[in-house]
SESEDREN-115735 format. One record per atom (N, C-alpha, C, O, CB): z, x negated, y; atom name; chain. Coordinates in steps of 0.2 Angstrom, whole numbers, plus 2048, in hexadecimal, padded with zeros to 3 digits. Atoms other than C-alpha are relative to their C-alpha. Glycine has a CB too. Example, Ala and Ser with C-alpha at 12.3 -4.5 7.8 and 13.67 -1.06 7.14 Angstrom:
2
- 800:7FC:7FA:N:A
- 827:7C2:7EA:CA:A
- 800:7FC:806:C:A
- 803:7F7:805:O:A
- 806:805:800:CB:A
- 7FF:804:7FA:N:A
- 824:7BC:7FB:CA:A
- 803:804:805:C:A
- 804:801:80B:O:A
- 7F9:7FE:802:CB:A
END
This chain:
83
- 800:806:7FD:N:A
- 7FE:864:7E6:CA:A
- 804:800:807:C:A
- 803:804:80B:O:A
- 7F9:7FD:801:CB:A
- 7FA:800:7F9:N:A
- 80B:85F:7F4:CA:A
- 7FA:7FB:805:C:A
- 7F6:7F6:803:O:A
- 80A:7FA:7FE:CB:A
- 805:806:7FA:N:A
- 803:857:805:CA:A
- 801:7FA:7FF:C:A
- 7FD:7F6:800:O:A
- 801:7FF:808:CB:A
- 800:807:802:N:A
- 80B:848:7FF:CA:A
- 7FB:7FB:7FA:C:A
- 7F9:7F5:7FB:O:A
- 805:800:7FE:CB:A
- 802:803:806:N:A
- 803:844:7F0:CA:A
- 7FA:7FB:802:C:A
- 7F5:7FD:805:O:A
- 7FE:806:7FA:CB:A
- 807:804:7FE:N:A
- 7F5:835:7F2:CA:A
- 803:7FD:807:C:A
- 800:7F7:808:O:A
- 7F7:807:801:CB:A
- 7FF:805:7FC:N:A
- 7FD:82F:802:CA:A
- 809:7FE:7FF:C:A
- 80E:800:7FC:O:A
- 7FE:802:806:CB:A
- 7F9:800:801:N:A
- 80B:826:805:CA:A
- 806:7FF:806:C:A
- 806:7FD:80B:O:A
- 800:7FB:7FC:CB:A
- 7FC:7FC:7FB:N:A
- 81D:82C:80B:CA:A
- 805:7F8:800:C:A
- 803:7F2:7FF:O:A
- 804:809:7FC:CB:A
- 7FC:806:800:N:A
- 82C:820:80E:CA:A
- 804:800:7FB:C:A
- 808:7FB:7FA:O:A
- 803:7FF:806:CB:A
- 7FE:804:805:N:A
- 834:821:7FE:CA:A
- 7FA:800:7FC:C:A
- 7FD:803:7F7:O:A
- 806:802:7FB:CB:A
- 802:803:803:N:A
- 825:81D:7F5:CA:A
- 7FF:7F8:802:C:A
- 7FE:7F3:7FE:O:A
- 7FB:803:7FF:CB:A
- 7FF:807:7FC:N:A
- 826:80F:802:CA:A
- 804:7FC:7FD:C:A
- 802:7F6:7FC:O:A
- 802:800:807:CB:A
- 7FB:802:802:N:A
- 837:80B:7FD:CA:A
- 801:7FD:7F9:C:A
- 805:7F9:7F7:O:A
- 804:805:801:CB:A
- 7FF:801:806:N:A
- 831:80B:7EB:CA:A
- 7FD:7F8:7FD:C:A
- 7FE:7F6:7F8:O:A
- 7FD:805:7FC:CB:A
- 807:807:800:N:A
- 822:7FA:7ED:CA:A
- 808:7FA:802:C:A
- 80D:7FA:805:O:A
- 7F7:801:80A:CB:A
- 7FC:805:7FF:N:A
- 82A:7EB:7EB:CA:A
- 7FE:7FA:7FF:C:A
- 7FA:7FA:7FA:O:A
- 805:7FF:7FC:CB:A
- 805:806:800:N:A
- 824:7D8:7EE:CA:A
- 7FF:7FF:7FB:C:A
- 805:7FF:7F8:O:A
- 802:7F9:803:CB:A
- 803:804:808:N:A
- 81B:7D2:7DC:CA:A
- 7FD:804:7FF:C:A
- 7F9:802:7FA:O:A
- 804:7FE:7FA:CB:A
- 806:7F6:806:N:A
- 813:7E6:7D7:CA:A
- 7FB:7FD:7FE:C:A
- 7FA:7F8:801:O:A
- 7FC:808:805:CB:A
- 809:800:800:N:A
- 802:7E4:7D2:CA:A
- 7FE:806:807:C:A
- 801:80A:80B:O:A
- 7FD:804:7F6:CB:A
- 803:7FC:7FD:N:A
- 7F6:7ED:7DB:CA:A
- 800:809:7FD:C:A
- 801:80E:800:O:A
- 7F8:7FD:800:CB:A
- 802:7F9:804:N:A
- 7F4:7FC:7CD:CA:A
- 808:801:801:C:A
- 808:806:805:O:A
- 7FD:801:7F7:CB:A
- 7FC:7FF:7FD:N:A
- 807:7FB:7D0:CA:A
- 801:805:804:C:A
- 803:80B:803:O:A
- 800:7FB:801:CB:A
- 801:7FC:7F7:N:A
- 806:801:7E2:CA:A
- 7FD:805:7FF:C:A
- 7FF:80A:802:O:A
- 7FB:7FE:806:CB:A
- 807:7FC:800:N:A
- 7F7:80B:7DE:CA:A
- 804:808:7FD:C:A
- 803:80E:7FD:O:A
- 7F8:7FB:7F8:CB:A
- 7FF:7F8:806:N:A
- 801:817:7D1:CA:A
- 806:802:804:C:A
- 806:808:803:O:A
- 803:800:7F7:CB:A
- 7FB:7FD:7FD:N:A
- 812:819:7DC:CA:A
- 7FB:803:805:C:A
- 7FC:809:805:O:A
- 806:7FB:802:CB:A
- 802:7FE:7F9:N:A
- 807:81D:7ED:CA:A
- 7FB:806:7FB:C:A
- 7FB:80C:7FE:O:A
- 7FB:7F9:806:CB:A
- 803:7FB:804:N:A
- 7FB:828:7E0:CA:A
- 7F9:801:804:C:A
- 7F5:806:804:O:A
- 805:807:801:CB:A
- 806:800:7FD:N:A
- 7EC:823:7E9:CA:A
- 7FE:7F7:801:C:A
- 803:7F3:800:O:A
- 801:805:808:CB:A
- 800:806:7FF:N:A
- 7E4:812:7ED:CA:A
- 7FE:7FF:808:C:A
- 7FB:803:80B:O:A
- 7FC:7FD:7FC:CB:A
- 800:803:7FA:N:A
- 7E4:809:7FD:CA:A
- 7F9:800:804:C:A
- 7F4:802:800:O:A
- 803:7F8:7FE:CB:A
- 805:803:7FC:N:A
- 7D6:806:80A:CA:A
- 7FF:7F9:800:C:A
- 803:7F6:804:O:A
- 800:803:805:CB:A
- 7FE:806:7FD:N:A
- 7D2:7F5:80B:CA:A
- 7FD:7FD:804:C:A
- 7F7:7FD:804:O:A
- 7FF:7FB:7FC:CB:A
- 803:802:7F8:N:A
- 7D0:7EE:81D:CA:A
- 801:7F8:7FF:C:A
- 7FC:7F6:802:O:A
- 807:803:808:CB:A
- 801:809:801:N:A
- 7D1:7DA:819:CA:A
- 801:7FF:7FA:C:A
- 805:802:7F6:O:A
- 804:7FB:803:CB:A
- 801:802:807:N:A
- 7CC:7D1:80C:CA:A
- 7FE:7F6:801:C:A
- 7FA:7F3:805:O:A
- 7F8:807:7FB:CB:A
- 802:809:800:N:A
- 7CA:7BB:80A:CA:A
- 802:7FF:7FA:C:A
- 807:801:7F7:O:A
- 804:7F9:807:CB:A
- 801:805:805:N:A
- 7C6:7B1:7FD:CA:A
- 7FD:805:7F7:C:A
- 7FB:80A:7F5:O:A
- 80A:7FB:7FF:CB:A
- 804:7FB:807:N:A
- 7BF:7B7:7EB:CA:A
- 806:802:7FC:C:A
- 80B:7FF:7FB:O:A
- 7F9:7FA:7FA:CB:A
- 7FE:800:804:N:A
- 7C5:7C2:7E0:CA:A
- 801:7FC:7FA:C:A
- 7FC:7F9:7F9:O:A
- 7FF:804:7FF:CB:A
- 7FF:805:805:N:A
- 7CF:7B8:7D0:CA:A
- 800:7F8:802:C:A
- 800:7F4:7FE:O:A
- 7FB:802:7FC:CB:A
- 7FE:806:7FF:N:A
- 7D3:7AB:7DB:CA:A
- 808:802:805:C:A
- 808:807:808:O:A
- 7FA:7FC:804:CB:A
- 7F8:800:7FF:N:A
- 7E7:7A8:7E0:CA:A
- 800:802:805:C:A
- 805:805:806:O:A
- 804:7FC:7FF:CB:A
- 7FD:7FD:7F9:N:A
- 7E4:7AA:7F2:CA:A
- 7FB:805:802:C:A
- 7F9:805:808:O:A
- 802:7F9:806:CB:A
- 804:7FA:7FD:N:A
- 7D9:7BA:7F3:CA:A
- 806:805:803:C:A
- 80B:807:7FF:O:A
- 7FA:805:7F9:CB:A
- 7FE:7FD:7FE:N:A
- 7E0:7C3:7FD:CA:A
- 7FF:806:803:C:A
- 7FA:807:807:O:A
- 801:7FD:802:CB:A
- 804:7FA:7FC:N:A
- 7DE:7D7:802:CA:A
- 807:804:804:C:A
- 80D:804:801:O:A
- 7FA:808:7F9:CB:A
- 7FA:7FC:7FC:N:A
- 7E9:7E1:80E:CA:A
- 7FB:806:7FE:C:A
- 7F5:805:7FD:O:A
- 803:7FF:809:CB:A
- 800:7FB:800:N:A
- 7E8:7F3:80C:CA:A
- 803:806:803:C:A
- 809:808:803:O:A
- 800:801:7FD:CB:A
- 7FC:7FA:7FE:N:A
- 7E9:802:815:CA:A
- 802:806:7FD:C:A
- 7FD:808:7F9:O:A
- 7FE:803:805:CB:A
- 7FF:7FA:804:N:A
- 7F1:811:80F:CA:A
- 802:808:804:C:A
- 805:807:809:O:A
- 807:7FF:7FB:CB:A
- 800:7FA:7FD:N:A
- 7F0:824:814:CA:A
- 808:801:801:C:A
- 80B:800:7FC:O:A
- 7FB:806:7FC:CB:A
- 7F9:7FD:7FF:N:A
- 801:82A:819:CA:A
- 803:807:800:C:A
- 7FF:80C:801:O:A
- 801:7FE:805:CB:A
- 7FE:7FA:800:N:A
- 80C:838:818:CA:A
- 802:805:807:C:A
- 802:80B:808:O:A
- 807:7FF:7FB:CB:A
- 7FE:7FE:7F8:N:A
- 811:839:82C:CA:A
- 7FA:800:804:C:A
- 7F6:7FB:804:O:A
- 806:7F9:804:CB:A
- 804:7FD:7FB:N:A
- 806:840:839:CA:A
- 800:7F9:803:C:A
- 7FA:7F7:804:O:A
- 801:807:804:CB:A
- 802:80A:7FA:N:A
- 808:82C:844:CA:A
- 802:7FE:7FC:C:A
- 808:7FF:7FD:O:A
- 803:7FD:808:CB:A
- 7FD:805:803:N:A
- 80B:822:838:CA:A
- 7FB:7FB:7FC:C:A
- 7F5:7FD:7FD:O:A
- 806:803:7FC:CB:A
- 803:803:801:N:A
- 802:815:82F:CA:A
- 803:7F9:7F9:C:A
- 808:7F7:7FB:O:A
- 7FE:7FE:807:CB:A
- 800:805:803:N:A
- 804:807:81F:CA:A
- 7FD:7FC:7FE:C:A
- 7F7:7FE:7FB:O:A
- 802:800:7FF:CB:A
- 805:804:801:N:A
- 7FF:7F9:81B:CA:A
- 803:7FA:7FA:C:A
- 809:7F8:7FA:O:A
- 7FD:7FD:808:CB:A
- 7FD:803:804:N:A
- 800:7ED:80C:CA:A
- 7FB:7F9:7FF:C:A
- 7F4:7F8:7FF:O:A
- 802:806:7F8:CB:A
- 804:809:801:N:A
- 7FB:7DA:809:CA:A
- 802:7FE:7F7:C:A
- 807:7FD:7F4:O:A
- 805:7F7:808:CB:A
- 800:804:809:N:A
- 7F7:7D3:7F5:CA:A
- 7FB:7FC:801:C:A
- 7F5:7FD:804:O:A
- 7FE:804:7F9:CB:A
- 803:805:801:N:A
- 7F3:7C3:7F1:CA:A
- 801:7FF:7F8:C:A
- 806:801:7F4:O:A
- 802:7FA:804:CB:A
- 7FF:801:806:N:A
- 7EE:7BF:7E0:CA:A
- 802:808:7FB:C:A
- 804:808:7F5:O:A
- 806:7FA:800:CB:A
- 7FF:7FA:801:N:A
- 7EF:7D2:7DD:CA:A
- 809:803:7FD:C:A
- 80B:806:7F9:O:A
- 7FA:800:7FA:CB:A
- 7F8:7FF:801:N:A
- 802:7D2:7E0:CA:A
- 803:801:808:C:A
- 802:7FE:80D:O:A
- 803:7F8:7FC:CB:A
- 7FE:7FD:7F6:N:A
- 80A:7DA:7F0:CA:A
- 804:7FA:804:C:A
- 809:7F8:801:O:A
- 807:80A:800:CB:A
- 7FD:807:7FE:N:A
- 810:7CB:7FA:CA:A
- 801:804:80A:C:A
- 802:7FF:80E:O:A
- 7F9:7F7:7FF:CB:A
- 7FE:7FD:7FC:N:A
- 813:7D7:80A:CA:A
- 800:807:801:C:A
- 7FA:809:801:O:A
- 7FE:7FE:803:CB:A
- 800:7F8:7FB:N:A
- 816:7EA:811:CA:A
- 7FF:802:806:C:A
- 805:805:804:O:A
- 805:803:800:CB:A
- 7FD:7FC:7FA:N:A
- 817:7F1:822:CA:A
- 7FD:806:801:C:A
- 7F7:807:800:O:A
- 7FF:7FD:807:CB:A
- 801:7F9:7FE:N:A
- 819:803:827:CA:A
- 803:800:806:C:A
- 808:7FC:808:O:A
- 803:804:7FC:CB:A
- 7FE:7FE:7F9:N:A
- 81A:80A:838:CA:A
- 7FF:809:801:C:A
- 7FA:80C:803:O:A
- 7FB:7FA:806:CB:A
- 802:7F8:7FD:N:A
- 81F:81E:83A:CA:A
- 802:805:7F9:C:A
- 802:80B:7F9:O:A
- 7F8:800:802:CB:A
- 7FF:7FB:807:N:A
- 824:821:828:CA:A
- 808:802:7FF:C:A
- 80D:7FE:801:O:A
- 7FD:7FB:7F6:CB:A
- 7FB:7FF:7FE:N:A
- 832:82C:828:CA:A
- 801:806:7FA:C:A
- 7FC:809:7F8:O:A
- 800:802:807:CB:A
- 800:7FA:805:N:A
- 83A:839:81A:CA:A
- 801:804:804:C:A
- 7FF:808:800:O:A
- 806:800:7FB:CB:A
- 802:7FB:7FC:N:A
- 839:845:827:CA:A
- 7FA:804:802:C:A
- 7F9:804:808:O:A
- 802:7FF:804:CB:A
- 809:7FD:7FF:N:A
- 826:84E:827:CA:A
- 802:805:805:C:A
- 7FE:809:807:O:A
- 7FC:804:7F8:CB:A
END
């Protein structure tokens, strides 16, 4: 097992694209998310969960927003193909 595996680096970053599913995300990053917010109920269009994800860079951090269980934002801050 590489230190990567289960978090995620910046081309797994590179690989997430607006519309994924959740399992989607879930299987390129090889781990699942933390979820830090969450509104409205599951199986309704505007539930919303952002998710944090463990990362590959000692400072770094991402974070991913789905609604309707479909990625509708990204941001990373620190992810670098350089470990």
């Amino acid at each position: 097992m590489s230190k990567e595996d289960g978090k995620l680096t910046e081309e797994k970053f590179k690989q997430i694209k607006e519309g994924m599913t959740l399992e989607e995300v879930f299987n390129i990053v090889g781990l699942e998310g933390k979820v830090i917010s969450e509104t409205g109920t599951d199986g309704d269009s505007n539930h919303t969960v952002i998710y944090e994800f463990e990362t590959a860079g000692a400072f770094s951090t991402a974070n991913m927003t789905f609604q309707d269980n479909k990625i509708i934002n990204k941001t990373q801050i620190g992810l670098s193909s350089q470990l």
